[in-house]
N, C-alpha and C positions, 0 to 999 in steps of 0.2 A: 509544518509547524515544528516536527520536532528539530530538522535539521537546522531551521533560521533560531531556536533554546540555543546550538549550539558553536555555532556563528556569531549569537550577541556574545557570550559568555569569552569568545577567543578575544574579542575586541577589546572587550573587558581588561583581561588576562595581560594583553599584551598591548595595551593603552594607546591602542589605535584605530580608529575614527576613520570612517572611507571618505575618500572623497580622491576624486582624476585629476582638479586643476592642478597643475604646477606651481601655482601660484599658493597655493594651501600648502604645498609640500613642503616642511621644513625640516634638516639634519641637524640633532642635535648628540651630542657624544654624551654613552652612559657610562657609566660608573666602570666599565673596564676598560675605556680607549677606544671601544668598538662604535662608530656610528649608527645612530638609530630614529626610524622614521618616526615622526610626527603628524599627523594630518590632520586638517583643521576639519569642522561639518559647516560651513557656512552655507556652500554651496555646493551639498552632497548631490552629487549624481544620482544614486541609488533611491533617492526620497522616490524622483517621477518614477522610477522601474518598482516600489514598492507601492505606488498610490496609482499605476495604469495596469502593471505586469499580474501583481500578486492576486486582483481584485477580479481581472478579466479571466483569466488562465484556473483560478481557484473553482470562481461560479460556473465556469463550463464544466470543470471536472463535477462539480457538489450536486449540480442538478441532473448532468446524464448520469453520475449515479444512485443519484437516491430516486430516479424514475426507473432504471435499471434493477438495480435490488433491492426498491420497492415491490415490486411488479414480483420479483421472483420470493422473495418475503412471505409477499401474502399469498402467492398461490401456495406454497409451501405449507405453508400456518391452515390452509384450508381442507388438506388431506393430511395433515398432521398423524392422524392414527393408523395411515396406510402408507409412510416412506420406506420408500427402497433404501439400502444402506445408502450408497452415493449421495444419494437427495438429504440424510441427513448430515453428511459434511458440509452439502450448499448451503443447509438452514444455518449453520454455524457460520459459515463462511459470509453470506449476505450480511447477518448480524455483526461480524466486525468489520465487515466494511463499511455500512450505516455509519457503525459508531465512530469509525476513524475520520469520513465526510462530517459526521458531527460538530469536529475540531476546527474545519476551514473556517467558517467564517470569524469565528476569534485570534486565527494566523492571519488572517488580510485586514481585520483591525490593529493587530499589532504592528502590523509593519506600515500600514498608515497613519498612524495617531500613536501607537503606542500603548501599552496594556493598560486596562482601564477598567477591571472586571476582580480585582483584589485577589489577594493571595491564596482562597481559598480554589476559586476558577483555576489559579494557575499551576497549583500543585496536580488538582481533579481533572483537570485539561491533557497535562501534561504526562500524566500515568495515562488516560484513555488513548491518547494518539501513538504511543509507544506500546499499549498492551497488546492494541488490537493492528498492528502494523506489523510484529512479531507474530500476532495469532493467526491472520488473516494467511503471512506466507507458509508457517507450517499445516495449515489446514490444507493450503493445494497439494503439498509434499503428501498430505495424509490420504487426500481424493486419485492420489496417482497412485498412491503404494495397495490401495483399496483394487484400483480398475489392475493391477499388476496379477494383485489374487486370486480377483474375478477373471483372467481371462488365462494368466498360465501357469497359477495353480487351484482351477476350478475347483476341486475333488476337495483337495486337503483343506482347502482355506473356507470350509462351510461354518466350525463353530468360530473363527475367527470373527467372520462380517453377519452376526447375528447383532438386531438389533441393541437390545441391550449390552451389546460388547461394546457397538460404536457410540452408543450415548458416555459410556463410562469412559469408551477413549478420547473424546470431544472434552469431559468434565476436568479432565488430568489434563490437558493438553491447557487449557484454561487458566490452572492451578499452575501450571510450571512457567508458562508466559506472564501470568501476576507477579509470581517471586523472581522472573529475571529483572521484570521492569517496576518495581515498589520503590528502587533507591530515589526516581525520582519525586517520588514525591517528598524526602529529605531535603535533597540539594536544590528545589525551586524553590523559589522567591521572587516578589516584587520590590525593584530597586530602580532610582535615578539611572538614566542615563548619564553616564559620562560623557560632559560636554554639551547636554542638551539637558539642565533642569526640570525642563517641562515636562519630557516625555519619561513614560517608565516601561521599562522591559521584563516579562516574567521569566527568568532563566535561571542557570544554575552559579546563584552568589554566595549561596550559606556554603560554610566550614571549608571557605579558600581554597588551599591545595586541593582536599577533597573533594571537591565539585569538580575544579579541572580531572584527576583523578577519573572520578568516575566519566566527565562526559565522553574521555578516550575509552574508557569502557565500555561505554554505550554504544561508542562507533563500531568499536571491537566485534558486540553481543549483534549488531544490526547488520555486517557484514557475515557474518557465523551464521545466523537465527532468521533474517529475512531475505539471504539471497544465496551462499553456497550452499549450505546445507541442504536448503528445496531445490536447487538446481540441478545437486546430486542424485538426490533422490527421486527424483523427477526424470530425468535424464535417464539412468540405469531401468526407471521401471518403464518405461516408454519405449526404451529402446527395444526392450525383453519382449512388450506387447505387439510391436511392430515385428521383430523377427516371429513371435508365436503366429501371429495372425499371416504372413508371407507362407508359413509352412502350412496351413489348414484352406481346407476344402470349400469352406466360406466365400467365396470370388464376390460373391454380390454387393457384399457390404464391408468386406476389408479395405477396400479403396479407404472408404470415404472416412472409415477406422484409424487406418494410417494417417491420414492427410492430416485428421483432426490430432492424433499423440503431436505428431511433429509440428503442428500448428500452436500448440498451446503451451509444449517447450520455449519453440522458439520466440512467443510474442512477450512470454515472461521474462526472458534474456535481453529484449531490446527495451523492453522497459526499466528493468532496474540495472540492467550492467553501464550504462552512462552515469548513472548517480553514484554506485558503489567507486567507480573510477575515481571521479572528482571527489567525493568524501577522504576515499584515500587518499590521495595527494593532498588535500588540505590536511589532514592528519600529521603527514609528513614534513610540510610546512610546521605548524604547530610544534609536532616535535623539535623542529631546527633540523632535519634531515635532509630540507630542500631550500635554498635561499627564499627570503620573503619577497624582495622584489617591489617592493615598500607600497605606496597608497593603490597604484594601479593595478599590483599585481591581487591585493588584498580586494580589492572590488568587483577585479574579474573572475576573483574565483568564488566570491560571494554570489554572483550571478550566476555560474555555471552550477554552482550548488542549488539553485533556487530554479534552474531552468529543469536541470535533468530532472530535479524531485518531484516536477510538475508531471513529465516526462513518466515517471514512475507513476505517479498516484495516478492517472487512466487508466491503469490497471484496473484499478476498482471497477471503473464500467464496463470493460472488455471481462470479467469475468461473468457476470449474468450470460452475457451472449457464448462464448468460449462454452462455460459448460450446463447451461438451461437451456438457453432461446432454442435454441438449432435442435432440437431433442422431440420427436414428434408428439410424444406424452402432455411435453410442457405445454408447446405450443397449444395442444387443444385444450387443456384446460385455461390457460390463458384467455384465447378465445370466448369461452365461455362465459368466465371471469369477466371479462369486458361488456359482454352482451348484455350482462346481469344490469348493467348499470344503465336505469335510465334516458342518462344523457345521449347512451352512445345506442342505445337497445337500433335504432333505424338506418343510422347510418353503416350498423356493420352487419345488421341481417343479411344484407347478401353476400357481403366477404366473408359471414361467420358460413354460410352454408357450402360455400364454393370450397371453404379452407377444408371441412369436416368432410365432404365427398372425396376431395384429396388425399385427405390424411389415412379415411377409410381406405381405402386399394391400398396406400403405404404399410399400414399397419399390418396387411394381410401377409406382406412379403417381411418385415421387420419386426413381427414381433418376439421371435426367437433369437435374434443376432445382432437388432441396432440397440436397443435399451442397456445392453451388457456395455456397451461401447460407450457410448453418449450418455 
């Protein structure tokens, strides 16, 4: 959602309308000599990729994860007065990703029909998918710099990862990602599309310059704040963990130690470094840094923008699994959780006993050395 805010708002900006055919395409010369593209929406391409792409690709992401960090949510919410530090960065974490899935389905109505939900959705909409897409990535940054503590500087870092330290770090961390991402709810509005009477788009129209202004801002804050920044911090404290764990006596469960730092680095890198790419380059476009390449180039890169974000926001469900599912603790209460429910009480009574005899021997060998990990 937030990227298609700021996709409408260029079009806007620079009074051009996607669309492939050649036949739409028309050069008209501005005000300096300079020829400049025109393109009609009659027969926009983009409409079928925003009424088959946006609607298919959204609802697979929104339902693996709101099953996903559902599922880790409430077991969470269930031992709530007995979380390990870690577990409470997941509680944080699950919750703004909930709430960022929240957003899809009013981004796959907009890009089918058009905003329809008034100004007040689009301001409230449009702070939630930026707050928590910003919070979401420094909480992982937070979950690594945690496991960094806990594993090579066990000793020192005890009154650090004391409950109530990481509640208070979770609450500021909250408070710093509201005051980066408040301006939008300034610079949104619902206004006509240009070219298309009918439809209206919630984006950034209020105080002109200033909204262009801030939405390179925004790129700016989302390049800084949702992917170098954690990727740094992530990267040096994994690396650290991975050399700590190479040099200790542990053989049994450093494997699978290591595999998971370098696992969870890297699945975050392929997720959001396609998007980060293509935002920058449209940026630079925007800027005038990069030729525009007039209606086609503008539609291909609307699409690569809308592809990778896709790309990226799976994210959301690969984290339940990355750092709960696979975690033996989790698992059984999960199980449990499951059993509890009626529906399922017979069908998983014997998966639920087979799982807990397994777990039991597992636990006898890990419970010193995989929960510090995982």
């Amino acid at each position: 959602m937030s990227s298609y805010l700021d996709l409408k708002y260029r079009d806007l900006d620079l009074d051009l309308d996607l669309d492939l055919d050649p036949d739409y395409e028309n050069m008209t010369e501005g005000p300096d000599g300079v020829d400049q593209y025109t393109c009609g929406n009659e027969k926009n391409p983009l409409h079928l990729f925003h009424a088959v792409f946006l609607p298919l690709v959204y609802g697979v992401v929104f339902l693996l994860g709101l099953t996903g960090n559902g599922l880790l949510l409430t077991v969470l919410l269930k031992r709530r007065r007995h979380l390990r530090i870690t577990e409470i960065y997941l509680l944080h974490l699950s919750l703004a990703d909930l709430l960022l899935l929240f957003t899809f389905p009013f981004a796959v109505t907009q890009g089918v029909t058009g905003w329809l939900f008034g100004t007040f959705l689009c301001k409230l909409l449009g702070l939630i998918n930026r707050l928590n897409l910003v919070c979401g990535s420094l909480l992982l940054a937070c979950i690594g710099f945690d496991r960094y503590l806990a594993i090579v500087h066990a000793i020192p870092s005890l009154q650090a990862r004391r409950p109530r330290t990481v509640h208070l770090t979770c609450a500021l961390l909250w408070l710093i990602c509201l005051s980066v991402t408040i301006p939008n709810v300034v610079f949104l509005s619902v206004e006509e599309d240009e070219g298309n009477h009918t439809r209206f788009s919630c984006s950034y129209h209020n105080h002109g310059l200033h909204a262009n202004n801030w939405m390179l801002t925004s790129r700016f804050l989302t390049h800084l704040l949702c992917f170098v920044l954690p990727l740094v911090i992530m990267g040096y404290c994994y690396t650290s963990i991975v050399i700590t764990l190479c040099q200790s006596q542990k053989s049994l469960e450093k494997q699978g130690a290591i595999r998971l730092a370098l696992l969870v680095t890297l699945v975050f890198c392929l997720c959001w470094l396609p998007y980060n790419i293509t935002i920058f380059v449209d940026t630079l476009v925007v800027l005038g840094a990069m030729p525009e390449r007039g209606c086609y180039g503008q539609a291909s890169r609307e699409r690569a923008v809308m592809v990778t974000e896709s790309i990226g926001f799976f994210h959301c469900c690969l984290n339940p699994i990355l750092y709960a599912f696979i975690g033996v603790r989790f698992r059984r209460d999960l199980m449990q959780l499951l059993a509890r429910t009626q529906c399922l009480r017979v069908c998983l009574s014997g998966l639920q006993r087979k799982s807990l005899n397994r777990m039991s021997v597992t636990e006898a060998v890990t419970s010193t050395t995989s929960n510090q990990y995982i």
